[in-house]
Kinemage of the C-alpha trace (Angstrom):
@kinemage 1
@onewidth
@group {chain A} dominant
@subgroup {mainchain}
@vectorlist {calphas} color= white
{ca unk a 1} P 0.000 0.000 0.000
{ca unk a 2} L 1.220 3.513 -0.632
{ca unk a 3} L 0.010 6.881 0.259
{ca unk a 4} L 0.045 10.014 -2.533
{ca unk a 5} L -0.084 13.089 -0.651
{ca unk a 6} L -1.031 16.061 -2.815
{ca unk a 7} L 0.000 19.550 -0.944
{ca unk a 8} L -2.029 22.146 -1.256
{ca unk a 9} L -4.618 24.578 0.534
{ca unk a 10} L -8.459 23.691 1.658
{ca unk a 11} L -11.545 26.358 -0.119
{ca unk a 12} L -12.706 27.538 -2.649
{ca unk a 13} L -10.379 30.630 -2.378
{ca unk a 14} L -7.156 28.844 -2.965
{ca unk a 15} L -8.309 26.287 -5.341
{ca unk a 16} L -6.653 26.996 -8.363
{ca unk a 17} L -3.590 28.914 -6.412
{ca unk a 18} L -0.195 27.585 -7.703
{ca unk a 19} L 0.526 26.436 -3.991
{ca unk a 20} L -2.192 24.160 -4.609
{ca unk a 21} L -0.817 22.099 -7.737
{ca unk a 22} L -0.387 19.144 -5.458
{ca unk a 23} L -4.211 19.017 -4.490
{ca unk a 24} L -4.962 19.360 -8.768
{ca unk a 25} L -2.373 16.222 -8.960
{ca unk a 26} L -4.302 13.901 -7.087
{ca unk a 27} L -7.172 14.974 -8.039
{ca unk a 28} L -6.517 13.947 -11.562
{ca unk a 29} L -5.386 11.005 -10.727
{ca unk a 30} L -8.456 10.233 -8.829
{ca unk a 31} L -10.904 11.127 -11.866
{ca unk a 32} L -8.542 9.611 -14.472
{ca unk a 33} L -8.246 6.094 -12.539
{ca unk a 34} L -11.500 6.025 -11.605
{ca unk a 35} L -11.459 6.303 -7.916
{ca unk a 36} L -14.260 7.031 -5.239
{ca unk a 37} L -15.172 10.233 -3.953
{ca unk a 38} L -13.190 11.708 -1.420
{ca unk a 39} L -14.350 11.138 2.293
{ca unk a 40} L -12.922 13.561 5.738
{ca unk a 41} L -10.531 11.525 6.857
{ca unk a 42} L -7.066 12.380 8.849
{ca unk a 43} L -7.608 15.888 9.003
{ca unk a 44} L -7.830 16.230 4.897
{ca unk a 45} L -9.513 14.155 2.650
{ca unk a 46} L -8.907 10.475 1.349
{ca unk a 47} L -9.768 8.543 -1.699
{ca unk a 48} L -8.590 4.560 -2.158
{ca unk a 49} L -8.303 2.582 -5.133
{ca unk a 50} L -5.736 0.757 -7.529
{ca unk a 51} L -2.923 2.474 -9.640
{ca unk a 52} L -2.130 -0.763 -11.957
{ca unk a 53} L -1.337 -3.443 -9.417
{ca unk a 54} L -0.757 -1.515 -6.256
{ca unk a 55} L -3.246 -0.012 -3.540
{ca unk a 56} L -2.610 3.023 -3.012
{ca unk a 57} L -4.494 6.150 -0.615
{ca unk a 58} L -4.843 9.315 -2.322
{ca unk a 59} L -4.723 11.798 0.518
{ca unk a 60} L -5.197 16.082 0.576
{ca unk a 61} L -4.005 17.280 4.049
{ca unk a 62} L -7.065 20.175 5.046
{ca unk a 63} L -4.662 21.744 7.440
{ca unk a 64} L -3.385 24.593 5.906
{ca unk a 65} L 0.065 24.494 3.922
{ca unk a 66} L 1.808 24.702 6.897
{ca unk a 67} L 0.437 21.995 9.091
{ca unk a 68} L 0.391 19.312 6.566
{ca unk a 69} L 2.606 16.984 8.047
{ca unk a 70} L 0.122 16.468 11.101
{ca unk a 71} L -2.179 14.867 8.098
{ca unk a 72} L 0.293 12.748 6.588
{ca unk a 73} L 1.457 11.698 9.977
{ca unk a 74} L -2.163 10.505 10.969
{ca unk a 75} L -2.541 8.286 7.616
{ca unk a 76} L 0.768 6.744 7.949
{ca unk a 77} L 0.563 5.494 11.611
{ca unk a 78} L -3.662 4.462 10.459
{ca unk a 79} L -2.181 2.414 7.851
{ca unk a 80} L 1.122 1.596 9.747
{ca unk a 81} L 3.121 2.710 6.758
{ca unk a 82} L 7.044 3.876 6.956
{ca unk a 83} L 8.212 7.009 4.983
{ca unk a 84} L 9.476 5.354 1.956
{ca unk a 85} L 5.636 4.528 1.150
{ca unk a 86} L 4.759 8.057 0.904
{ca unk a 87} L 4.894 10.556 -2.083
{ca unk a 88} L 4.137 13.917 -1.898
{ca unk a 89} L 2.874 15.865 -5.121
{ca unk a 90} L 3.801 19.707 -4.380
{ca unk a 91} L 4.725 23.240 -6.221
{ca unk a 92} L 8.113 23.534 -7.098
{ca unk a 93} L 9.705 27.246 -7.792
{ca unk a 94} L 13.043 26.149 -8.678
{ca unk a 95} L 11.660 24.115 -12.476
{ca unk a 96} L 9.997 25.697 -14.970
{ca unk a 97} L 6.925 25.932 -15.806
{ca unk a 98} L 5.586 22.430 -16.868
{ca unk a 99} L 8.544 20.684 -15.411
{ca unk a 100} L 7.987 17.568 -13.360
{ca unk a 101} L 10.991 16.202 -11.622
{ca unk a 102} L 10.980 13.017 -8.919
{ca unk a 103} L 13.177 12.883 -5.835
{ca unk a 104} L 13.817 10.463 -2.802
{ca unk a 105} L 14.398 12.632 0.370
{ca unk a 106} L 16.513 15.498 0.733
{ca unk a 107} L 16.113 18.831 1.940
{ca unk a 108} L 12.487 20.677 2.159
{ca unk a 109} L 13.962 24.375 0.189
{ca unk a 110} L 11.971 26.660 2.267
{ca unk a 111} L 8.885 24.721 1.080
{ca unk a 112} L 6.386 24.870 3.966
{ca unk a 113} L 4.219 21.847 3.376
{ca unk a 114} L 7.494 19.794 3.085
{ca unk a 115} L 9.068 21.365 6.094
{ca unk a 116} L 5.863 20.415 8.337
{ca unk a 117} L 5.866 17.043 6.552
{ca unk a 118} L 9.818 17.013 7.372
{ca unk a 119} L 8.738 17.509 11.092
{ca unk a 120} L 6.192 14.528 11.100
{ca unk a 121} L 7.652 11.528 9.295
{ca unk a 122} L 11.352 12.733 8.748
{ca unk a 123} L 12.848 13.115 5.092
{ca unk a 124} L 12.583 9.883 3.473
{ca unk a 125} L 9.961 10.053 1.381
{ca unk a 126} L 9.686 10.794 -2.470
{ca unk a 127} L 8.626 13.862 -4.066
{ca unk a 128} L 6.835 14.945 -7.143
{ca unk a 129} L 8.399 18.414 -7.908
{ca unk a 130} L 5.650 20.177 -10.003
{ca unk a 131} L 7.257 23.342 -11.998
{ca unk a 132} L 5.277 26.431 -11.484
{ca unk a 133} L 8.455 28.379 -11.825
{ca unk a 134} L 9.674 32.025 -10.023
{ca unk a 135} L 8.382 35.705 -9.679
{ca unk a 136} L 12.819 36.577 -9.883
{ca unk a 137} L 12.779 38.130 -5.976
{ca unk a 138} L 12.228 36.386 -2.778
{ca unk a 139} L 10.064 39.159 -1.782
{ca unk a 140} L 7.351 38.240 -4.472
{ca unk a 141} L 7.091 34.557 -4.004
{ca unk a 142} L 4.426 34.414 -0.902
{ca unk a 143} L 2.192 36.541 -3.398
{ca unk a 144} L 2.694 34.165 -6.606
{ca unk a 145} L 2.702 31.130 -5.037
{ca unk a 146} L -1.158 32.225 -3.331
{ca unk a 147} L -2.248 33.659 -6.650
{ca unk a 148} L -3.851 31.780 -9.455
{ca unk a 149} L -2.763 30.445 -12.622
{ca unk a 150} L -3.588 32.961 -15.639
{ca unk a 151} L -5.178 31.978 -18.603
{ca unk a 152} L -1.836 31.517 -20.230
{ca unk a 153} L -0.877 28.626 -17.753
{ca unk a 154} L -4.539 26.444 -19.236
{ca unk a 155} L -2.751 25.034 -21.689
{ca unk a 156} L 0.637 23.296 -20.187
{ca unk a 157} L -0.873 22.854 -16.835
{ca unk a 158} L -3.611 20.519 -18.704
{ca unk a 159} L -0.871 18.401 -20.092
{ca unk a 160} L 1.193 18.214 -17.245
{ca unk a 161} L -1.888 16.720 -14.655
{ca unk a 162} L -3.042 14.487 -17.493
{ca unk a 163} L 0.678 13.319 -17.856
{ca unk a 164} L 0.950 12.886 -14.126
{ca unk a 165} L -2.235 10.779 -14.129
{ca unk a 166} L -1.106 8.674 -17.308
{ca unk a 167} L 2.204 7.569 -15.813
{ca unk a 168} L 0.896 7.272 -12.007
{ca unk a 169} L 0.527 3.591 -12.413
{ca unk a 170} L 4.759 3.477 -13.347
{ca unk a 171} L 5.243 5.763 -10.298
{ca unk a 172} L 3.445 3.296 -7.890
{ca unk a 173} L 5.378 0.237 -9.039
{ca unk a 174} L 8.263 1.937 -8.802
{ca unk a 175} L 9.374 2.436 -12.060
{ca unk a 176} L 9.969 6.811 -12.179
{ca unk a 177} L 11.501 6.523 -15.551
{ca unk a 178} L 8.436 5.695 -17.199
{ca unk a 179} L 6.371 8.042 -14.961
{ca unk a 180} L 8.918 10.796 -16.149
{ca unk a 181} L 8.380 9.684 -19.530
{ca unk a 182} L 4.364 9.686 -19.413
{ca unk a 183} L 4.575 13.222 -18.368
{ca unk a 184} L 7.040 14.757 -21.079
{ca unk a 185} L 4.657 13.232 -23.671
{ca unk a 186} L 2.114 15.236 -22.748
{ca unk a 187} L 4.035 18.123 -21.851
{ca unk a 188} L 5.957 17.907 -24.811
{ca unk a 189} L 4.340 15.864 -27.615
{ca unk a 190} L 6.343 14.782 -29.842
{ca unk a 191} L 6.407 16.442 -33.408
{ca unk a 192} L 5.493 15.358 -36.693
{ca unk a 193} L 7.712 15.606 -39.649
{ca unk a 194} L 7.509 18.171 -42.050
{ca unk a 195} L 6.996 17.008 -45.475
{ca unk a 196} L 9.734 16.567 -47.796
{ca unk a 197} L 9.791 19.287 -50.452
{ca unk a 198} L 8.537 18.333 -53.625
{ca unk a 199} L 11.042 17.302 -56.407
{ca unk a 200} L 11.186 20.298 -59.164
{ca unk a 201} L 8.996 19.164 -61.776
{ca unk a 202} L 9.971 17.101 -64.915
{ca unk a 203} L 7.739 19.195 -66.825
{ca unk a 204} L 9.810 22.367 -66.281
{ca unk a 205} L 11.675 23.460 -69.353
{ca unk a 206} L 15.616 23.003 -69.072
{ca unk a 207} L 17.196 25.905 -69.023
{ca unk a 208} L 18.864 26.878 -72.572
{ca unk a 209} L 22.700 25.748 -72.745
{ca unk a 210} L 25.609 28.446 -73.312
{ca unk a 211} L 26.403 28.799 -77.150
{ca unk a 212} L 30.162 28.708 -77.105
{ca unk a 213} L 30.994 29.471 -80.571
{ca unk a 214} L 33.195 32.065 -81.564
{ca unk a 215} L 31.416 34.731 -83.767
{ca unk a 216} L 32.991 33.584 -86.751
{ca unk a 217} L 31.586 30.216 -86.597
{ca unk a 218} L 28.165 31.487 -85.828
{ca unk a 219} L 28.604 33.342 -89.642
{ca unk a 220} L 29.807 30.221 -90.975
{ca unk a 221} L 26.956 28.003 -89.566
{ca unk a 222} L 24.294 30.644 -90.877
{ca unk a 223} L 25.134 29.678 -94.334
{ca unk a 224} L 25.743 25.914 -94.597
C-alpha cells in the first residue's frame, strides 16, 4: 500500500492557487483512474483505489500548507506505513513551468508543506516536484505562489496533470523513468515531420545551354 499526498490549501479561495498544484495532482489522478469520492478523513480528505497493481491512498491534508505533516502523519501510523511509502505531489519554484521532476528525500527548500511534513515523518519520502516556476525576488514569491494560474498557464498545466495521471501507475510500481516519460509526452508531444519538399517538376523546361561558338563560326553556320 502507498500513500500520494497532494500539498495544497483547503476552499474555494485557494483552489486553483499555484501552492495548490499538489491538491490538482491527485485529483486527476483520482478522476482519471476512476477512484471514489473523497471522504474527511485524517484531518484532509482520502480517496482509495488501484494504480495498476498496487493499492494506493490518495490523501489532501485540510490543514493549511503549513500543518500538513500532522495529516500525513495521521494516515501513515492508520495504515502503519514507513516514509518510503509516501509521495508527496507539491509546487516547485526552482523548475519551470511544466517541469515535473521526482526525488527520494533530501532537503524541504523553504517549502512549507514539506518542512511540516519534514517535522512529522522525517525526510525519506519521495517527491513529485511540479514546476510552477519564479516571480525573480524572494520578496514576491508568498504573493505568486497564493495567486492563481492565468489563462496563459490552461494550456501546459492541462498536459502536465493528465501526464501525471497517465504515468501514475509506473510511479506506484516503482518504475519513475516511465512516470517521467508519461509526463514529457504530454508536456511535450512529440512532433510530426515536415513534409519533404517536392522534387522540381519534370515538366519544367531546361534551361537553354551556353552557345560557345566564336562569332565567326556562328557566320559560318548561318550559311551551310
Amino acid at each position: 500500500m502507498q500513500l500520494f499526498v497532494g500539498l495544497g490549501n483547503p476552499g474555494a479561495t485557494y483552489a486553483r492557487n499555484r501552492h495548490n498544484i499538489g491538491f490538482m495532482a491527485v485529483d486527476r489522478i483520482a478522476e482519471d483512474h476512476g477512484f471514489p469520492p473523497f471522504r474527511a478523513k485524517f484531518q484532509g480528505e482520502v480517496a482509495e483505489g488501484r494504480l495498476g497493481g498496487e493499492k494506493v491512498i490518495l490523501l489532501k491534508p485540510a490543514t493549511y500548507m503549513n500543518r500538513s505533516g500532522q495529516s500525513v502523519g495521521e494516515a501513515m501510523r492508520f495504515y502503519k506505513l514507513g516514509p518510503e511509502d509516501v509521495t508527496v505531489f507539491h509546487d516547485e519554484l526552482d523548475l519551470a513551468p511544466g517541469k515535473v521532476r521526482v526525488k527520494q528525500g533530501g532537503g524541504h527548500a523553504g517549502h512549507n508543506g514539506l518542512r511540516s511534513i519534514h517535522a512529522h515523518i522525517g525526510e525519506a519520502y519521495r517527491r513529485v516536484r511540479l514546476g510552477i516556476g519564479h516571480p525573480g525576488r524572494k520578496e514576491l514569491v508568498s504573493g505568486y505562489v497564493l495567486h492563481d494560474f492565468g489563462k496563459a498557464d490552461a494550456d501546459w498545466l492541462d498536459d502536465v496533470l493528465r501526464g501525471v495521471a497517465d504515468g501514475a501507475p509506473d510511479l506506484a510500481a516503482g518504475d519513475q523513468s516511465r512516470f517521467q516519460n508519461a509526463v514529457a509526452q504530454r508536456a511535450a508531444p512529440a512532433r510530426t515531420e515536415a513534409p519533404a519538399k517536392p522534387a522540381p517538376s519534370a515538366a519544367k523546361e531546361a534551361e537553354p545551354e551556353e552557345d560557345a561558338r566564336s562569332p565567326l563560326q556562328k557566320l559560318v553556320d548561318r550559311f551551310k
